[in-house]
Residue frames as a rotation matrix with the C-alpha (Angstrom) as fourth column:
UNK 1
-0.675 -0.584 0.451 8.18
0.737 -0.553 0.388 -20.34
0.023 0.595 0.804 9.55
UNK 2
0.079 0.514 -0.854 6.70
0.530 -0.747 -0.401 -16.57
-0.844 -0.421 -0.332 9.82
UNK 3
-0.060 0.224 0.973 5.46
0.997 -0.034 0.069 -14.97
0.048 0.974 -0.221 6.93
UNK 4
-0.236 0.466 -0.853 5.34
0.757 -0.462 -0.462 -11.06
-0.609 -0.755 -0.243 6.48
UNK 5
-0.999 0.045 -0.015 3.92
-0.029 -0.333 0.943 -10.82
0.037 0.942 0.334 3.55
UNK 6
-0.097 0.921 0.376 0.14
-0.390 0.313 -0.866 -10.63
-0.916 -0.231 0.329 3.23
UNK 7
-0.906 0.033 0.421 -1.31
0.363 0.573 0.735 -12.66
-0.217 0.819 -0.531 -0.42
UNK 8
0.110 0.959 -0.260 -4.95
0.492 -0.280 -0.824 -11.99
-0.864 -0.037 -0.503 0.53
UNK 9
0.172 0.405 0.898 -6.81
0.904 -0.427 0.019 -10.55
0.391 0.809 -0.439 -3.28
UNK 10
0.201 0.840 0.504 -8.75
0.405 -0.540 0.738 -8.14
0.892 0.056 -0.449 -1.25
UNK 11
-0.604 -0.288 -0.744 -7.67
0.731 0.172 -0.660 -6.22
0.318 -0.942 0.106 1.93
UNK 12
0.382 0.830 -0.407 -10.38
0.907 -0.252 0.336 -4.51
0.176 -0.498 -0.849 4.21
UNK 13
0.009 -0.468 0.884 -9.43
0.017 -0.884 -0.468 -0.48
1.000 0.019 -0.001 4.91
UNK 14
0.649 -0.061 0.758 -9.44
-0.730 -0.327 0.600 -0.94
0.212 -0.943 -0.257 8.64
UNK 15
0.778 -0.612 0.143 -6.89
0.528 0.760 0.379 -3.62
-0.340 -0.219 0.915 8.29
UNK 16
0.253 -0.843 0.474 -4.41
0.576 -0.263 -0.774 -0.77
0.778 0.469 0.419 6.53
UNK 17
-0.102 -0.523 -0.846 -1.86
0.851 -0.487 0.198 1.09
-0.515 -0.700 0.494 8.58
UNK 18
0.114 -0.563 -0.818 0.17
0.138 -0.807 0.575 2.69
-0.984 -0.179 -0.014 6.27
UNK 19
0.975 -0.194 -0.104 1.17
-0.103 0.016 -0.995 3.46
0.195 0.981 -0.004 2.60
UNK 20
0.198 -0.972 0.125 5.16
0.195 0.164 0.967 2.73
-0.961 -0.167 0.222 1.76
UNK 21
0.972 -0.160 -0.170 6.16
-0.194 -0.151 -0.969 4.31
0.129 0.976 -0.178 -1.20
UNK 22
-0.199 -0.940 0.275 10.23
0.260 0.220 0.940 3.06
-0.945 0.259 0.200 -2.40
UNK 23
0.482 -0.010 -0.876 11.93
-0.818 -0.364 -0.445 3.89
-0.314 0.931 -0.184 -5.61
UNK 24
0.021 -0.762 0.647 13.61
-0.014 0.647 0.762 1.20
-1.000 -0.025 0.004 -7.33
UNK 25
-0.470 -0.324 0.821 14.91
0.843 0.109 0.526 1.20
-0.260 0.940 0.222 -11.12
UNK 26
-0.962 -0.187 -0.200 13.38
0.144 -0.967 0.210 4.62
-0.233 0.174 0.957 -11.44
UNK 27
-0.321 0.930 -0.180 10.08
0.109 0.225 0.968 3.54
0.941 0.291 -0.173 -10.73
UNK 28
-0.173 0.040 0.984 7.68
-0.912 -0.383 -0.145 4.10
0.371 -0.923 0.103 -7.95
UNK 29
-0.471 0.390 -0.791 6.52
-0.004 0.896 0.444 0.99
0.882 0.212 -0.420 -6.04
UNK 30
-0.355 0.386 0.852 4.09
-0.924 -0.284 -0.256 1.10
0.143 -0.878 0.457 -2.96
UNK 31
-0.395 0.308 -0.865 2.90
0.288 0.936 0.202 -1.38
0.872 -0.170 -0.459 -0.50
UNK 32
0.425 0.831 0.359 0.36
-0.279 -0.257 0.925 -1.46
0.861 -0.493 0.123 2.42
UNK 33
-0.748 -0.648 -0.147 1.40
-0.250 0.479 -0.842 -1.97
0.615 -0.592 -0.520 5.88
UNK 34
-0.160 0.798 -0.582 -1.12
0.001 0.589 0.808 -4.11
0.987 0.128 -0.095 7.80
UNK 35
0.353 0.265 0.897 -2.10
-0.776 -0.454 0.439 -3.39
0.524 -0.851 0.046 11.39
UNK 36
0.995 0.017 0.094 -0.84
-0.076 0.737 0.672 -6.93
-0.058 -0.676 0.735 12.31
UNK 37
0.343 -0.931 -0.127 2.51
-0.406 -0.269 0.874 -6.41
-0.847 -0.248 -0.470 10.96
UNK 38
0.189 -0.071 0.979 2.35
0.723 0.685 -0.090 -8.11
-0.665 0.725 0.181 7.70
UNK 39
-0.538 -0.064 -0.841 2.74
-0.552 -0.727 0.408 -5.61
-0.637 0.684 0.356 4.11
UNK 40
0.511 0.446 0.735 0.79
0.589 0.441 -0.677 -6.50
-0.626 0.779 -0.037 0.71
UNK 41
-0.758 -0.484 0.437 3.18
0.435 0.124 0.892 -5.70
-0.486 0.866 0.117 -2.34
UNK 42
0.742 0.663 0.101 0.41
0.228 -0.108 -0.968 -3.49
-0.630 0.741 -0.231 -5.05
UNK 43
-0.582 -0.760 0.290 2.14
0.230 0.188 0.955 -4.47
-0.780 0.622 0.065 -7.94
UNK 44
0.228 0.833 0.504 -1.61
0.948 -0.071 -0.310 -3.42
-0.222 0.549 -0.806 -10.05
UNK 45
0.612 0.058 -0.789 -0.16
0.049 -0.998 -0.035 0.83
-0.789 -0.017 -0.614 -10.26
UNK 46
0.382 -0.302 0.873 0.70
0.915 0.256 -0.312 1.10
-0.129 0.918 0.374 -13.66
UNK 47
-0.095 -0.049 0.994 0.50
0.718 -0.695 0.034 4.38
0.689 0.718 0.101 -14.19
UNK 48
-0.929 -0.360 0.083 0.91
0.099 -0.460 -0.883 7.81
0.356 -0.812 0.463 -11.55
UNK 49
-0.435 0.830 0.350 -2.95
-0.745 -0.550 0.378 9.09
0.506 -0.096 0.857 -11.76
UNK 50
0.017 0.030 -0.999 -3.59
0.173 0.984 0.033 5.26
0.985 -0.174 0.012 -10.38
UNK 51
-0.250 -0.430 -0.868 -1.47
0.873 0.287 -0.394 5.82
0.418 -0.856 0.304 -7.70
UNK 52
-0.902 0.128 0.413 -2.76
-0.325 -0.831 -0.452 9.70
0.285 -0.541 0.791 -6.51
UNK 53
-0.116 0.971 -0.208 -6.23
-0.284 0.169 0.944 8.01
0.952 0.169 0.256 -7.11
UNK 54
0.299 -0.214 -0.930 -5.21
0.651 0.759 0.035 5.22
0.698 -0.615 0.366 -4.09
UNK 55
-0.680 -0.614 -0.401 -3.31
0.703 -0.388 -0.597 7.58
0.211 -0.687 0.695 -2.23
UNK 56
-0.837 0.481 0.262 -6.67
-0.334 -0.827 0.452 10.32
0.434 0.291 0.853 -2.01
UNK 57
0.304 0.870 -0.388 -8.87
-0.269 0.469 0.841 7.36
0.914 -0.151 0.377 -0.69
UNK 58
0.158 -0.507 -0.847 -6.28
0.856 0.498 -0.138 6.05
0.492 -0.704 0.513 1.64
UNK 59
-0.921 -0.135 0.365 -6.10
0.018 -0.951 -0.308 10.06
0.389 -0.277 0.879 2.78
UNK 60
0.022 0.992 0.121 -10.03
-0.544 -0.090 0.834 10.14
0.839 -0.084 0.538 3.12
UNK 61
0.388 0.308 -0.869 -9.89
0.241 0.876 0.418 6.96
0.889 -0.371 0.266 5.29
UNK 62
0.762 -0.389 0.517 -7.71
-0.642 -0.557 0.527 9.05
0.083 -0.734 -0.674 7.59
UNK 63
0.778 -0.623 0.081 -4.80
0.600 0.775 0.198 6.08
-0.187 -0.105 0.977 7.01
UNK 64
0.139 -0.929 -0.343 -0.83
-0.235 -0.367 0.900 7.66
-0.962 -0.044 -0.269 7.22
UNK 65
0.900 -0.296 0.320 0.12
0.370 0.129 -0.920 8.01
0.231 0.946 0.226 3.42
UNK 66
-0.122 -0.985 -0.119 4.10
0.903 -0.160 0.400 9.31
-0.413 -0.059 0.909 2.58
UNK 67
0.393 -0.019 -0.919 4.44
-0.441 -0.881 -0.170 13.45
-0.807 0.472 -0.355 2.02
């Protein structure tokens, strides 16, 4: 069976592709896409300033965020 989820705590920034931002119940919800092909679920963004915070570092790193 083939997982393509990652679990991992902690994921390294040269292991991130991409950001994925979806809407669902009128919420945002983002998830990483892993260079091997896997995603990691961040269910920890409570709140928006969180998520610009994450999305400003992941910019810095030069990693593909969503306009």
């Amino acid at each position: 069976m083939i997982f393509r989820k990652d679990w991992r705590k902690e994921v390294p920034l040269q292991e991130i592709r991409s950001l994925k931002r979806s809407r669902a119940f009128g919420r945002d919800r983002y998830s990483l896409k892993l260079k091997n092909g896997k995603t990691r679920d961040l269910h920890g963004l409570p709140n928006r300033k969180q998520a610009e915070a994450l999305i400003g570092m992941l910019q810095k790193e030069g990693i593909e965020v969503p306009a």
